[in-house]
N, C-alpha and C positions, 0 to 999 in steps of 0.2 A: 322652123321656128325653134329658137332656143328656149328651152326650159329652164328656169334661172331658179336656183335649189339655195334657201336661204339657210347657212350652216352656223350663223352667228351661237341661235337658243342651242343648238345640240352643243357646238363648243362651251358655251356656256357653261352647260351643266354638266357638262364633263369639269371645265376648269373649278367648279362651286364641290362636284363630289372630290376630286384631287384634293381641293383646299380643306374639306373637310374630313377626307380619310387623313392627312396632313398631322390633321392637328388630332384628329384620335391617336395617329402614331404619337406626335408628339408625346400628347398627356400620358401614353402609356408607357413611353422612354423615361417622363418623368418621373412614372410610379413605379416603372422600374429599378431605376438609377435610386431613388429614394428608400427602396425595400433594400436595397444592397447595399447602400450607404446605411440602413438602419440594424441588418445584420452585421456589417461590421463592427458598428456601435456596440450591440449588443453582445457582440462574442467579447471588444475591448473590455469593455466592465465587466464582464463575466470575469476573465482572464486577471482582471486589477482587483476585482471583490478576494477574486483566487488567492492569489499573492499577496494580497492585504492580511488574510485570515491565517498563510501560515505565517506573515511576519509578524502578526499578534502571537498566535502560538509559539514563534520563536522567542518571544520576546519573554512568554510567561516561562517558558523553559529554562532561560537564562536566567531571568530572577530567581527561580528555584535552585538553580544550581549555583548562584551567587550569593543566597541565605545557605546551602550545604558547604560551600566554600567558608564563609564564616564560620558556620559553626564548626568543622575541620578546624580553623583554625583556631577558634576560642580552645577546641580538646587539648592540641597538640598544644596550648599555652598550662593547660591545667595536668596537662601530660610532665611536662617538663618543668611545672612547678614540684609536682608528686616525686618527680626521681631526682631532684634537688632535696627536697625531704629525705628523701628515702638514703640517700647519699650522708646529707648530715649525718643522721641517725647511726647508722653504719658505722662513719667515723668514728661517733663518741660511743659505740658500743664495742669497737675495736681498743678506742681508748684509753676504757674505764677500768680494766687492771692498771695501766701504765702509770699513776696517780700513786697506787698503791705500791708501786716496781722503786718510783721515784723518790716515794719517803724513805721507802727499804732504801736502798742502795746509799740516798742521802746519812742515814743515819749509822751505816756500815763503817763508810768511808771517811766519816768525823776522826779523826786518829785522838787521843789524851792531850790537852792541852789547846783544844782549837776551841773557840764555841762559835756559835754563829748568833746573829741577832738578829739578821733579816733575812729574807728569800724572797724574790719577786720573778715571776716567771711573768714572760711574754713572748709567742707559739711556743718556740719549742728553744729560749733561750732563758736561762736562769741566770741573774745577777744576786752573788750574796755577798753578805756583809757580815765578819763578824771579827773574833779577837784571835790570835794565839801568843802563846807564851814564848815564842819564838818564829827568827825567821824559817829557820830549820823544820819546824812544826808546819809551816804553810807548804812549804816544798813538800811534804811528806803529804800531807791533803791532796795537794795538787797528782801528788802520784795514783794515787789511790785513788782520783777521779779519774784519771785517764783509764787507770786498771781496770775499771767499771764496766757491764756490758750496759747499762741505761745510761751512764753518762760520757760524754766524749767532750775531748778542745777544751781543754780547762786554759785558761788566760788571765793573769795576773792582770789589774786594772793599776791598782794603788796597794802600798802597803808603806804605812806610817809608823814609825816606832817611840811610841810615850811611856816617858817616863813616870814611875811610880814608886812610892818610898821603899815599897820591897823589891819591886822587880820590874823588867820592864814587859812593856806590852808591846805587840806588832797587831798595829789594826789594819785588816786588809781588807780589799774587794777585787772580787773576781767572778769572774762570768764562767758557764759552764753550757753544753748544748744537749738535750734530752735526745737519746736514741733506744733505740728499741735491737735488741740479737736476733728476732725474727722478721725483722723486716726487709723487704728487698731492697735491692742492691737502687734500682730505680728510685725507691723514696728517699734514699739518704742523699742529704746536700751534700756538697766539696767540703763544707765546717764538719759534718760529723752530723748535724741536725737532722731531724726527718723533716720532709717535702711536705707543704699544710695539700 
């Protein structure tokens, strides 16, 4: 007699615990897979918070150093206004005999018989106007400015000769250029003038 061994229920529950160890793997692949897809999340923001904070920090660095850049440069404007001053000042403190060199010299070199009526300076060029008693009288001014260590280039402009019941008159104009005997060779123009 055969014994007939019914193995349906034990496969059964063999196939019911498979299906059900199955799925405990499953769900624990899932909370796997999920903690490691949540750590990488979590390291990503970490990482971007990171870099976010020093590119704030970068950011306040730069505007600090881009108000120290302004203000550098407001200095270097008030730097360079001050030694523009300062430069004036110099000039006209190097000047301020030369005024007094120039009446001298002017009032030297008048020969007997010239007068002058006008003087008009503009830098360092003089145009004057005035009478002599002759042509010969201008020529001899004319010398006498060249002679000069303050005046140089003396240039006849005009010279007119009017008559008058006693005598006659030569009205002249002529230009002259202001120099200085100690000045360098570098400040003097090609005219004789000094360099403003």
């Amino acid at each position: 007699m055969i014994t007939a061994i019914n193995l349906l229920p034990w496969r059964e529950e063999l196939r019911q615990e498979q299906k059900k160890q199955f799925g405990i793997l499953t769900v624990l692949m899932m909370i796997l897979a999920a903690a490691i897809v949540g750590l990488i999340h979590l390291q990503m923001v970490t990482k971007i918070n990171y870099q976010l904070s020093r590119n704030s920090f970068m950011s306040g660095e730069i505007s600090k150093l881009d108000e120290e850049i302004a203000e550098i440069s407001e200095l270097r404007k008030v730097r360079r206004s001050l030694v523009e001053r300062m430069e004036v000042i110099q000039d006209l403190q190097r000047s301020r005999p030369s005024i007094v060199h120039l009446f001298t010299e002017i009032v030297k070199t008048v020969p007997n018989g010239v007068y002058l009526e006008s003087l008009t300076q503009t830098g360092d060029n003089l145009l004057m106007n005035g009478q002599a008693e002759s042509n010969a009288r201008v020529s001899t001014y004319m010398r006498n400015l060249d002679a000069s260590d303050w005046l140089k280039a003396p240039n006849l402009k005009v010279i007119e000769i009017e008559d008058i019941k006693v005598n006659r008159i030569s009205n002249f104009t002529l230009t002259v250029k202001q120099t200085s005997p100690d000045a360098d060779e570098d400040q003097v123009t090609e005219e004789g003038g000094l360099k403003p």
